[in-house]
C-alpha positions in Angstrom: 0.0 0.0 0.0 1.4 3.5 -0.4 0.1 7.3 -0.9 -0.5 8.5 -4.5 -1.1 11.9 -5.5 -4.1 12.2 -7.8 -5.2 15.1 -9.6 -7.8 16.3 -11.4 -8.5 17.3 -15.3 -10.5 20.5 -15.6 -13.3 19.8 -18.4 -13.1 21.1 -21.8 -9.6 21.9 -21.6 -8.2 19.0 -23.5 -8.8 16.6 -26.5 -9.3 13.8 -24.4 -8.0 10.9 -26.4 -4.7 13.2 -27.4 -4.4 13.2 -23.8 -5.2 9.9 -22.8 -2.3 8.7 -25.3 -0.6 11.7 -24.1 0.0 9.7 -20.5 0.4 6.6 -21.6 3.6 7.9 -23.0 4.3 9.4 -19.7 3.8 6.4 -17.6 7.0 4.5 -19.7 9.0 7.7 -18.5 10.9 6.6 -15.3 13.6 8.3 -13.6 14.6 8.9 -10.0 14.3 13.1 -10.6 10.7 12.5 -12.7 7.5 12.0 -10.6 5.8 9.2 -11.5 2.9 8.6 -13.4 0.9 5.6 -12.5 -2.2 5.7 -14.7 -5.2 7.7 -15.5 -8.9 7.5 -14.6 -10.7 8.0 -17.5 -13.9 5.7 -17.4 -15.6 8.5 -15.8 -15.9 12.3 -15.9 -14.0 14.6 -14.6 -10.8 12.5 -15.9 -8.1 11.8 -12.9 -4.4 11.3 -12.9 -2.7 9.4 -10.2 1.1 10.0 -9.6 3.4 9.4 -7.2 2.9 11.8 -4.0 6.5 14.0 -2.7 5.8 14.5 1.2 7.0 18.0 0.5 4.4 19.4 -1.9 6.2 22.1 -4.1 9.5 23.3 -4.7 8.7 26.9 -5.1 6.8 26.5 -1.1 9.3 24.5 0.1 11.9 27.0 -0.8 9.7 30.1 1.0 8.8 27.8 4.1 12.9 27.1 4.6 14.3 29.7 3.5 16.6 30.7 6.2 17.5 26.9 6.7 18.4 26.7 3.1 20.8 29.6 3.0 22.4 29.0 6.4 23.6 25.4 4.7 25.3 27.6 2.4 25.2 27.0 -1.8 25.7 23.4 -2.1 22.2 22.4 -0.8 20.8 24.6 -3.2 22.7 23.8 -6.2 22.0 20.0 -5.2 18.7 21.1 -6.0 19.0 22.6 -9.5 21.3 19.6 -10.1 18.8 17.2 -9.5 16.1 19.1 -11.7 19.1 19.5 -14.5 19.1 15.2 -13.9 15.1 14.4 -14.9 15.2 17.0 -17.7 18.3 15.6 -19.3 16.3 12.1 -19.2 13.2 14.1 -20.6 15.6 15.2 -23.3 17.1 12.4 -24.5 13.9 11.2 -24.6 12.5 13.7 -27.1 10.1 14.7 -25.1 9.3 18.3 -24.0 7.8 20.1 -20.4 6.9 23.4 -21.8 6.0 24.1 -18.2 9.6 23.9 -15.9 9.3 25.9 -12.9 9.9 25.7 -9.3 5.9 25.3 -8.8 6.1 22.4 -11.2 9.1 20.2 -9.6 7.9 18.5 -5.9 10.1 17.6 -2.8 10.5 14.0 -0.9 11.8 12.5 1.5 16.0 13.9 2.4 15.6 16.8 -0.2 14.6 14.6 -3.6 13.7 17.1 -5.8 11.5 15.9 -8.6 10.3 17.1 -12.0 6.5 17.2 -12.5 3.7 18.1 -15.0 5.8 17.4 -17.7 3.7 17.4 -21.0 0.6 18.7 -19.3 0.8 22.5 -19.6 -1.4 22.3 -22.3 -4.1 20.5 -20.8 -4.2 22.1 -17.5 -5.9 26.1 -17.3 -3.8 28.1 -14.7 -3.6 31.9 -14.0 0.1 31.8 -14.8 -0.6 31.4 -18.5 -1.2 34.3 -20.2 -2.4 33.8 -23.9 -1.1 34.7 -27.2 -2.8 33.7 -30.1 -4.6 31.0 -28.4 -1.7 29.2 -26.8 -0.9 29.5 -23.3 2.3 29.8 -21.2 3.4 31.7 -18.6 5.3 34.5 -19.7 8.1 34.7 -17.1 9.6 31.2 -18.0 9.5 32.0 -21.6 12.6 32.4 -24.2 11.8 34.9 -27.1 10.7 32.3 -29.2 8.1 31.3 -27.6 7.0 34.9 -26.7 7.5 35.7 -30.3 6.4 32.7 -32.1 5.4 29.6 -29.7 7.9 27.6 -30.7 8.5 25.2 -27.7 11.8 22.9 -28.0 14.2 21.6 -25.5 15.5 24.7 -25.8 12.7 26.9 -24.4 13.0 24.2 -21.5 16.6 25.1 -20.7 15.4 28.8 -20.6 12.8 28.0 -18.2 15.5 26.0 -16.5 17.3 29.0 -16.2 14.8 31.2 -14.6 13.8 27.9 -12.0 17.7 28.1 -11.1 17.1 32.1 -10.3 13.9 30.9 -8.4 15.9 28.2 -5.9 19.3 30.8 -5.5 16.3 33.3 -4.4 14.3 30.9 -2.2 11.5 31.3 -4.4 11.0 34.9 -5.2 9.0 36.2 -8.4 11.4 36.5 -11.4 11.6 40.4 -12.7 9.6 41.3 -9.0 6.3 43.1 -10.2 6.8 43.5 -13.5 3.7 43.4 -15.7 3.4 40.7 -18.0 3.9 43.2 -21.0 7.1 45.0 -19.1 8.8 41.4 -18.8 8.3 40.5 -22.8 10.3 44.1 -23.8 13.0 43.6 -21.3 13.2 39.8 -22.8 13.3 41.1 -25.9 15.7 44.0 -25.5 18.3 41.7 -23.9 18.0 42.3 -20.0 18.0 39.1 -18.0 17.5 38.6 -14.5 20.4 39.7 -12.0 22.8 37.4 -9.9 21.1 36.1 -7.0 22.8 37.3 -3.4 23.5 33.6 -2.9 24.3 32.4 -6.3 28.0 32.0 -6.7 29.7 33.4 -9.7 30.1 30.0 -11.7 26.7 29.0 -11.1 25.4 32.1 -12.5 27.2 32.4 -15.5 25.6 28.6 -15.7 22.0 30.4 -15.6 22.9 32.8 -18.0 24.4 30.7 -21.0 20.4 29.2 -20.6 19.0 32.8 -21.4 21.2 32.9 -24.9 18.4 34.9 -27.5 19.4 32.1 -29.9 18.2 28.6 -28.8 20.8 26.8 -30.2 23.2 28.7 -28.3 22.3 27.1 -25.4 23.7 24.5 -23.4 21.7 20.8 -23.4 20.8 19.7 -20.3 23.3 17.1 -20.4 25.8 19.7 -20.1 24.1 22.2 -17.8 24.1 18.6 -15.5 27.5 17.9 -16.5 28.5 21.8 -15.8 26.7 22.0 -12.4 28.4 18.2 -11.0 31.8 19.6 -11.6 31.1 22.9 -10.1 29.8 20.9 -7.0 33.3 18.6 -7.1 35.1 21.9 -7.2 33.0 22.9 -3.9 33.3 20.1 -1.9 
């Protein structure tokens, strides 16, 4: 017997039978920094997911509610973090397979600090008031790369900007990337160039780390095999 998670499908925000084969896909993905899917409900309406349940609910309230124990245990504990976020998106990449939805409010903490990815693949079929829409797509505005802003165009890539931004969300304990900015204010400053400052806590390498993820042109940035591969030496070099 143990403790699932199980969430619920808002109506008439989905093709059902794209999603149904949607999760099927996502129950064969299995890796120790991915939530698990175990099945979906679908013989009845509303349709219900069941997943593996993470003790700790949220990242981004798990960072908030510890904040001061978090930066007391210096860097490392932190960086562990976005290392083992860089781990389950590296596996989602070399799988092909896209979030569109990374963010600190999207990964869920376990048992000794497991950090785990979640809602992968089901940004489209879920309504939130993060999302803001543009031309009929949704996505929320302050995780997204140009491209997507621009033109919607999700990849790997977009991921590993969103990466970036859930990086500046752990370093911060979970503050709101570019503060109160409107929605509108954060596009032109993505567009113009600006990017979100260092983090008090974030040391130098790990930032410039972030910031090769914020690169205009997506293939300028870094796979998530190397930002893993980048963030495990830094960590060798700190301990």
């Amino acid at each position: 017997c143990r403790d699932v998670a199980v969430k619920m499908m808002k109506e008439g925000t989905m093709s059902e039978d794209d999603f149904i084969e949607e999760a099927k896909l996502m129950t064969k993905l299995q890796h120790p920094n991915l939530v698990q899917l175990y099945g979906v409900c679908s013989k009845h309406r509303p349709i219900f997911i069941v997943a593996e349940y993470m003790k700790h609910g949220s990242l981004l309230q798990f960072l908030r509610r510890h904040e001061r124990a978090l930066t007391e245990k210096g860097p490392v504990l932190l960086l562990d973090v976005c290392l083992q976020v860089a781990s389950g998106m590296a596996y989602l990449e070399l799988h092909n397979y896209i979030h569109r939805d990374l963010a600190a409010r999207n990964c869920l903490v376990g048992e000794n600090y497991v950090v785990k990815v979640a809602d992968f693949g089901l940004a489209r079929y879920v309504i939130d008031d993060e999302y803001t829409s543009s031309g009929g797509a949704k996505f929320p505005i302050k995780w997204a790369p140009p491209e997507v802003l621009g033109y919607t165009r999700f990849s790997s890539k977009s991921d590993v900007w969103a990466y970036g931004v859930l990086m500046w969300e752990v370093f911060t304990c979970g503050k709101i990337p570019y503060g109160r900015a409107a929605n509108a204010e954060v596009v032109e400053q993505v567009q113009h160039g600006q990017r979100l400052p260092k983090p008090p806590a974030c040391p130098s390498d790990v930032y410039q780390v972030m910031r090769s993820c914020w690169e205009k042109k997506p293939d300028a940035r870094p796979a998530f095999r190397s930002v893993k591969s980048q963030l495990e030496k830094i960590m060798d070099k700190d301990h």
